[in-house]
MARPATI-22373 format. One line per 4 residues: number of its first residue (from 1); their letters; for each residue x, y, z of C-alpha. Coordinates in pm, 1 decimal, decimal comma. Layout:
BEGIN
NUM) a) X/Y/Z ~ ...
REM end
This chain:
BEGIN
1) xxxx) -3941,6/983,5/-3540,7 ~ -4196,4/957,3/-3251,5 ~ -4324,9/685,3/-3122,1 ~ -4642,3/798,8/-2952,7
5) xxxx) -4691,7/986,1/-2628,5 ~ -4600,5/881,0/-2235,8 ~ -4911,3/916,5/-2048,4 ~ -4834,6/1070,7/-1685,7
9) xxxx) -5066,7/1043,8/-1416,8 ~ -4992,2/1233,9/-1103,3 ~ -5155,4/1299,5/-765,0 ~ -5072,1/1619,9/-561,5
13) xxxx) -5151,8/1664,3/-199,4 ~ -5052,8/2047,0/-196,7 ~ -4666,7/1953,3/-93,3 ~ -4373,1/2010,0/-298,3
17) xxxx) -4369,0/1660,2/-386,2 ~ -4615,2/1416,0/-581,9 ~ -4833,7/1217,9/-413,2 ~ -4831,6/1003,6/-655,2
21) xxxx) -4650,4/1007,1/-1055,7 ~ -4722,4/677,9/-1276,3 ~ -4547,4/712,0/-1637,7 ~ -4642,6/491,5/-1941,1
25) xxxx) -4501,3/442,2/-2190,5 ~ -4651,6/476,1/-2567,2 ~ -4529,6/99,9/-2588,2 ~ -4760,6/-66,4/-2367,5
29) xxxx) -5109,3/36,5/-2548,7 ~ -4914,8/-110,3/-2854,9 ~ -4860,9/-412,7/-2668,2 ~ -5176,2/-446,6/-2525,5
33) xxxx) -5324,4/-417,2/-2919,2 ~ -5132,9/-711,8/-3022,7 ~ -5372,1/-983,7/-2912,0 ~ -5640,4/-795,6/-3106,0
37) xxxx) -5444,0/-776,6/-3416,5 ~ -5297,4/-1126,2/-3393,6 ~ -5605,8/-1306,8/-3400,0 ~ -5651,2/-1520,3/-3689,9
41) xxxx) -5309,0/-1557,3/-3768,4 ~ -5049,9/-1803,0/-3790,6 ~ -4758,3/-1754,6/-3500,1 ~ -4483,0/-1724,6/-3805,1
45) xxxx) -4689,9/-1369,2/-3921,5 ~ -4613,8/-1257,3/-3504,5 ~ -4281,9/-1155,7/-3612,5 ~ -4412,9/-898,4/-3888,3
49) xxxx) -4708,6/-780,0/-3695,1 ~ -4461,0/-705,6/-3422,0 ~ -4273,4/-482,9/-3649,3 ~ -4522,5/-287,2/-3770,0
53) xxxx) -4617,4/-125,1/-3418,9 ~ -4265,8/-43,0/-3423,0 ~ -4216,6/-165,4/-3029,1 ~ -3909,6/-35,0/-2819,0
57) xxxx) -3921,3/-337,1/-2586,9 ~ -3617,2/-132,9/-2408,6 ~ -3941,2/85,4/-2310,1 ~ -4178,9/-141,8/-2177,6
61) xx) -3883,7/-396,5/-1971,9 ~ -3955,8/-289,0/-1609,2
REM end
């Protein structure tokens, strides 16, 4: 099942090649939400919270 969507940001300068080509991945809004949605909790509920934005940390380890 999907995850989310890779955002792709490229640059062209009219050659056959980008100028410039960032990927993201969908898990690094998801990680960026988890101070949001953590506040207010205790650090044992981290591990739950975690797994319900369903994070593929293999994704977001660069």
């Amino acid at each position: 099942h999907p995850k989310g969507e890779f955002g792709i940001y490229l640059i062209s300068d009219g050659a056959n090649k980008p100028y410039r080509l960032k990927i993201r991945a969908p898990g690094f809004p998801h990680l960026a939400a988890l101070d949001e949605m953590t506040r207010g909790h205790m650090i044992a509920d981290l591990v739950a919270i975690i797994g319900t934005q369903d994070i593929v940390f293999g994704e977001i380890d660069r």
